[in-house]
C-alpha positions in Angstrom: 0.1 -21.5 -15.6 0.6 -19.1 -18.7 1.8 -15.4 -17.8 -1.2 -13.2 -17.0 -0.6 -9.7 -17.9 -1.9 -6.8 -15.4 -4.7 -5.7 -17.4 -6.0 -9.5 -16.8 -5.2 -9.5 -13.1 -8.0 -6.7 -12.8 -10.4 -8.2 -14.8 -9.9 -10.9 -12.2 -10.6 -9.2 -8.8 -14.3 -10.3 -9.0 -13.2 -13.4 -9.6 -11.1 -13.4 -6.8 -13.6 -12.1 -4.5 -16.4 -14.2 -5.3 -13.8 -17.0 -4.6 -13.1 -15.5 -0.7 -16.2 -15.5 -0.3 -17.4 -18.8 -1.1 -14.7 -20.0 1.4 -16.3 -17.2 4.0 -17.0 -20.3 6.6 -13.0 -21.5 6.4 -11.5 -18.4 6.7 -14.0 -16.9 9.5 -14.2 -19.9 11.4 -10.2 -19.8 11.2 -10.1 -16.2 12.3 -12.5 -16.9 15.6 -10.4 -20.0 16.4 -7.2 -17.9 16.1 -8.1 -14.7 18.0 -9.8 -16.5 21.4 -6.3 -18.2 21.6 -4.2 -15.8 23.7 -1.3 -14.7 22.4 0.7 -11.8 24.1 4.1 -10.8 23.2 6.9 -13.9 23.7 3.9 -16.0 24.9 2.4 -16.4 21.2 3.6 -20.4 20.9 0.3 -21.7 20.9 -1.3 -19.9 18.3 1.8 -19.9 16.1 0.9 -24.4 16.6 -2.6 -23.6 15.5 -1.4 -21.9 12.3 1.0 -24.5 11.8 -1.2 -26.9 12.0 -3.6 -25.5 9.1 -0.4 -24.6 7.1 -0.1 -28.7 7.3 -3.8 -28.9 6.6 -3.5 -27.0 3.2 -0.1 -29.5 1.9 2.1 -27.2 2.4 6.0 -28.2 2.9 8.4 -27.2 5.6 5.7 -26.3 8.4 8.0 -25.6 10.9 8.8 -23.1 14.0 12.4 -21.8 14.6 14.1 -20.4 17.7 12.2 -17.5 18.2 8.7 -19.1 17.5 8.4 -17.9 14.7 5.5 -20.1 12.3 6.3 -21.2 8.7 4.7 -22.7 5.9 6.3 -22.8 2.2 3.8 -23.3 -1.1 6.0 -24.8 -3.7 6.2 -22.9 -6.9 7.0 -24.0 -10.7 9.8 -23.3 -10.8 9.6 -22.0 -7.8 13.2 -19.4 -8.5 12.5 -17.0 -6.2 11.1 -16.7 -2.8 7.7 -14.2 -1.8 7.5 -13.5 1.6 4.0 -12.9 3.4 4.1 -11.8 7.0 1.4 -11.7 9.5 2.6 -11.1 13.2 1.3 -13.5 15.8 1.1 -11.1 18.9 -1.8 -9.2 20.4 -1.4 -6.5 23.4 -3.4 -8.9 25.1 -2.9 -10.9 28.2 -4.5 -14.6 29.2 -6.6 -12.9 32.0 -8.6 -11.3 29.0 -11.8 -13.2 28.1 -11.3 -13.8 24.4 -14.5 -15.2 23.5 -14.9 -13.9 20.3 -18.8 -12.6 19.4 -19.6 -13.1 16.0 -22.7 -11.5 14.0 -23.7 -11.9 10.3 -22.2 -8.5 9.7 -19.0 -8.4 12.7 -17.1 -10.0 14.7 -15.9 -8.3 18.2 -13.3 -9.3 20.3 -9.9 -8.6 21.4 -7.1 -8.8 18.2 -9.5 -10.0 16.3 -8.5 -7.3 13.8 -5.3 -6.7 14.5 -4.1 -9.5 13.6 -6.0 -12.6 14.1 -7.8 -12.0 10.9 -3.8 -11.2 8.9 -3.0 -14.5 10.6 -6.1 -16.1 9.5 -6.3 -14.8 5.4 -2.6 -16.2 5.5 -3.8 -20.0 6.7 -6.8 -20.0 4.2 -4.5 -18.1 1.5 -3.8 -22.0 -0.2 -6.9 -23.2 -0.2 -8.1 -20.0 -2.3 -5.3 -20.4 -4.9 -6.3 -24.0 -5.4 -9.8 -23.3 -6.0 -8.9 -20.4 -8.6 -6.6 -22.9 -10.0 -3.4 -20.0 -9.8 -0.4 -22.0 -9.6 2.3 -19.7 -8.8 5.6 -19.6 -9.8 7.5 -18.4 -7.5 7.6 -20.2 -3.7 5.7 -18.6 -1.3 6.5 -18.3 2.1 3.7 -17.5 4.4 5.0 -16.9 8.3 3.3 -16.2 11.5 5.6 -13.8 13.2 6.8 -14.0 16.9 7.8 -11.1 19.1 6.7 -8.2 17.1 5.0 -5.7 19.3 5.8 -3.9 22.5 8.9 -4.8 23.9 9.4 -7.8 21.6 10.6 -5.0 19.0 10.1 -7.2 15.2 12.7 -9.6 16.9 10.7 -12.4 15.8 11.1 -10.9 12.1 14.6 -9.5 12.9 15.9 -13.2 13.3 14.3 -14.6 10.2 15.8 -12.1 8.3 19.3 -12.2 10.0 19.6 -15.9 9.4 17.4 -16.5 6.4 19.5 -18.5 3.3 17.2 -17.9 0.1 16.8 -14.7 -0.9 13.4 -12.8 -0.7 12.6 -11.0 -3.6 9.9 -9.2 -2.2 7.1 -9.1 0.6 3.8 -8.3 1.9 2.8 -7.6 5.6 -0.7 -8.1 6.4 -2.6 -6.6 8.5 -6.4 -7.3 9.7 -6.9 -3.0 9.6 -7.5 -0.8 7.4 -8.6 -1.9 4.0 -7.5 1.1 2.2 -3.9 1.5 3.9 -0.8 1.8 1.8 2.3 1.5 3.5 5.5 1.6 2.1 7.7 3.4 4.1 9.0 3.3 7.6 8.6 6.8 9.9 11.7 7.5 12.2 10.6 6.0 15.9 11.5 6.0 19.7 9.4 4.1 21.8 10.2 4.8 25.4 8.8 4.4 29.3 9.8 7.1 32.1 9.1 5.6 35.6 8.9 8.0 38.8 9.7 6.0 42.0 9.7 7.8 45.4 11.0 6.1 48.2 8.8 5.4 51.4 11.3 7.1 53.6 11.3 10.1 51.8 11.7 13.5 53.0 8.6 15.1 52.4 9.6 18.0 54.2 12.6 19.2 51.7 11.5 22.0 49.1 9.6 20.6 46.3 9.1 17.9 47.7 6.0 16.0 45.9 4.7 12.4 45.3 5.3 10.6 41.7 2.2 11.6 39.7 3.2 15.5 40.1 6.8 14.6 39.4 5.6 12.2 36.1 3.3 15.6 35.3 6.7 18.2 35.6 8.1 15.4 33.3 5.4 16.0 30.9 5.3 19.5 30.5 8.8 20.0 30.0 8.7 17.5 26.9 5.5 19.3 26.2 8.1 22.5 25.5 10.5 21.0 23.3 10.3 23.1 20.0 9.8 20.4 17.0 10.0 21.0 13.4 7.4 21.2 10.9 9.6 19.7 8.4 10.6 17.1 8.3 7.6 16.1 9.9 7.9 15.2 13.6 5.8 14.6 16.8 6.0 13.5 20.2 3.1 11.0 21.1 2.1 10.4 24.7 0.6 7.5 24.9 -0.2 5.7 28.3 0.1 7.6 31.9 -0.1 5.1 34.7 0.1 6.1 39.3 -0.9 5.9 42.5 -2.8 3.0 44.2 -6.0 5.3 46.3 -7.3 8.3 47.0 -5.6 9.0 49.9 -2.2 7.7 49.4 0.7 10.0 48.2 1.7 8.3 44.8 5.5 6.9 45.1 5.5 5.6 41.2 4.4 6.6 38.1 5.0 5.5 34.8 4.6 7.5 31.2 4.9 5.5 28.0 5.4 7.5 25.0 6.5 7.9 20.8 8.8 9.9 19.2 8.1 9.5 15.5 10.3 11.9 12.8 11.0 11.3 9.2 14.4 12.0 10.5 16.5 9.7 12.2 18.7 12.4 13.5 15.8 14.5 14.9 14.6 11.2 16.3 18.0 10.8 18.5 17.9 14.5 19.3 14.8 14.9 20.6 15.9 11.6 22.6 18.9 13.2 24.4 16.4 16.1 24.8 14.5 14.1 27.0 17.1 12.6 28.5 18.4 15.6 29.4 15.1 16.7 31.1 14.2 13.9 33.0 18.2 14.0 34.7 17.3 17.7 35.9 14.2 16.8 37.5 15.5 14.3 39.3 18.1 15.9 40.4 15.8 18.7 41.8 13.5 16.3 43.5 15.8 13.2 44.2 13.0 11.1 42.8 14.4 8.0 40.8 13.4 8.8 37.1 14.7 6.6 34.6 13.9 6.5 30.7 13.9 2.5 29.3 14.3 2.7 25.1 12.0 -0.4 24.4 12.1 0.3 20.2 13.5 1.7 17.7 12.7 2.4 14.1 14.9 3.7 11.5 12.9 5.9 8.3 13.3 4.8 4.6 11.0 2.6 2.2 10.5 2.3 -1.2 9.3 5.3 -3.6 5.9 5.8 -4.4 6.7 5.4 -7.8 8.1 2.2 -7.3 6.1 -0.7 -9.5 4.6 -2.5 -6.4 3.1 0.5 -4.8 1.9 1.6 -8.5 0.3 -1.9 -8.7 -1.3 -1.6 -5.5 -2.9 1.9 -5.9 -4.1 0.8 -9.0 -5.6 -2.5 -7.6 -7.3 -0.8 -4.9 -8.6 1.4 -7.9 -10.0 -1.2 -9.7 -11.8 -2.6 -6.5 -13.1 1.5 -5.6 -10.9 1.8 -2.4 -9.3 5.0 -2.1 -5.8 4.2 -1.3 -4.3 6.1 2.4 -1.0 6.1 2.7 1.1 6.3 5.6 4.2 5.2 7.0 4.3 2.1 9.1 6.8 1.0 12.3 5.7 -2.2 12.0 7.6 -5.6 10.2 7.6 -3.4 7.1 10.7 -1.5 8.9 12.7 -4.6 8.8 12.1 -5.7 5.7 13.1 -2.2 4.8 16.3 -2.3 6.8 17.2 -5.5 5.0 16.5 -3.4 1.8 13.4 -5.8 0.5 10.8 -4.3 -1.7 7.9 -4.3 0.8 4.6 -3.0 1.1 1.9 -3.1 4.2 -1.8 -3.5 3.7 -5.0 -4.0 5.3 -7.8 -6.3 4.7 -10.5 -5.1 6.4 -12.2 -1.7 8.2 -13.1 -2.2 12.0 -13.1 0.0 15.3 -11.9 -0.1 18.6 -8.6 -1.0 18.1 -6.4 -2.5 20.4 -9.1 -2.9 22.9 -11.3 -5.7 24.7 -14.3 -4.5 21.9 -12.2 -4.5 18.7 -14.1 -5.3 16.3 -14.0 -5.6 12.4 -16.6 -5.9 9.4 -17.1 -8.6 7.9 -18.1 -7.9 4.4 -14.8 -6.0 2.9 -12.8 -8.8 4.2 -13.4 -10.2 1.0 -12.1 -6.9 -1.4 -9.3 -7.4 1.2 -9.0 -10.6 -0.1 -9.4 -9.8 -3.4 -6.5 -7.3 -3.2 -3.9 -9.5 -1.2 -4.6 -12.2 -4.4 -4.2 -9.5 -7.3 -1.1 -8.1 -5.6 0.2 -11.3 -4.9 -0.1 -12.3 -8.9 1.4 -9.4 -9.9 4.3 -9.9 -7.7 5.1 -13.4 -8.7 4.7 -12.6 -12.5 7.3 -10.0 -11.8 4.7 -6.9 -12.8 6.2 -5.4 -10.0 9.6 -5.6 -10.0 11.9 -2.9 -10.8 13.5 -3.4 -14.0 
């Protein structure tokens, strides 16, 4: 296929979306069939078949699954000298006891992951049969996988792996995500994910001073990591994310369980803030002799490309072209590895939708296909080296 300069890959984008959407059937029909196949974290081997399976479907070589679970499919390209890496993780925070019957409406479709990230998982199965029917032969190989073990406690191992063992050298990559059309990520915040469990004993001595169940222990907890001072710059937060307790009204609480973020642009505030905690949670449990135990269950470390960087330039100007305002925020998902292993990465979205991460997620279907649009004109540019740093 002759070069295409930028200016051309714009012009294109209508032609690009016109093409997602005359395959609208494939790729929603994929998407359904993806997210009402459970997939929770380590438990994702199914669905990582299913996407094999349509990898096959489309021709493409080495359809494969490695050690981890990981799902992979390779389009060839002429010459096919370097390697583009397009990752969609496989996991949803969803268990098999969820119904995921997926509801689908001419305008929606609602169900649990279907946005995050059945439909990333879903763009990257019907990604060859849109090249072919643009005609776009690329040149370099690209290598579309379906991630394993990314969320929660899987902690990007899935990804991690790959990267750790992988031969060929990736020149760059894209992480796709169902959510938000719009998003620009290109950098990694500093992060601490972490779980603080209360347990109280059955024979314990609830006649000693201060003396209280696990829910007002969990809540002493929280209020002294409510008074650790942070910083305004660089910017830094403590998230509290999930409180869990008790079994009935009318039984004293003997465990209790906080899950919670620490997320910093500094790594060393990040590890500070940590020992902080630490710190806290030891004195408490030494004034109550409640068990209180912190479990780490991920880490991210901050960095990323600059925005000046040619592939988020290209991307802010694609989303331009297609009138999305670009928002750009830092990420903690695959996009942290790929950054760790110092590979020229952005995330993006493909879609808007609500109700994230719950039983009712649901997505739109019509800007599926600007999402579209923009994963094709990005992907151009990238294999025609437009965004490369020279």
């Amino acid at each position: 296929m002759p070069a295409m300069k930028f200016g051309e890959i714009k012009e294109r984008l209508k032609e690009f979306r016109s093409a997602a959407e005359s395959v609208r059937e494939i790729l929603l029909a994929n998407a359904v069939m993806v997210a009402e196949i459970p997939a929770p974290t380590f438990r994702e081997a199914q669905r990582v078949r299913f996407i094999e399976d349509r990898f096959s479907e489309c021709g493409l070589q080495n359809c494969s699954t490695d050690e981890v679970g990981n799902g992979f499919g390779i389009l060839n390209g002429d010459p096919g000298e370097k390697q583009i890496l397009l990752v969609a993780h496989a996991d949803t925070v969803f268990d098999e006891k969820a119904d995921h019957t997926i509801a689908m409406l001419s305008d929606r479709m609602t169900g649990p992951g279907v946005g995050d990230n059945s439909l990333g998982l879903a763009v990257l199965a019907s990604l060859p049969i849109l090249l072919e029917k643009l005609q776009i032969r690329l040149k370099s190989n690209l290598l579309l996988m379906a991630a394993s073990r990314s969320l929660g406690r899987g902690n990007l191992e899935g990804l991690r792996f790959f990267l750790n063992n992988n031969r060929q050298p990736i020149a760059s990559a894209l992480c796709v995500e169902g959510v938000k059309l719009g998003r620009l990520s290109y950098s990694s915040i500093g992060m601490l994910r972490g779980e603080i469990n209360v347990h109280v004993s059955e024979m314990y001595d609830w006649t000693r001073f201060g003396a209280a169940g696990a829910i007002i222990t969990l809540n002493d907890v929280i209020n002294k990591i409510n008074r650790i001072p942070l910083p305004k710059r660089p910017k830094t937060s403590i998230v509290l994310g999930t409180i869990e307790g008790g079994t009935s009204y009318n039984n004293i609480a003997t465990h209790s369980r906080l899950r919670f973020e620490i997320r910093s642009e500094s790594a060393e505030i990040v590890n500070a803030i940590h020992e902080e905690i630490n710190d806290r949670i030891t004195e408490i449990a030494l004034e109550t002799s409640a068990e209180v135990t912190l479990d780490i269950i991920a880490r991210r470390e901050p960095g990323g490309i600059d925005f000046r960087h040619p592939l988020v330039r290209r991307s802010r100007d694609i989303l331009k072209a297609l009138q999305i305002e670009p928002r750009v925020a830092p990420s903690t998902s695959e996009l942290a590895e790929l950054i760790r292993h110092e590979i020229p990465a952005i995330t993006l979205g493909l879609t808007t939708g609500t109700n994230l991460n719950q039983v009712n997620e649901e997505v739109l279907i019509n800007p599926i296909f600007d999402g579209v649009a923009q994963l094709l004109g990005l992907l151009i540019a990238m294999d025609e080296g437009l965004c490369d740093e020279h």
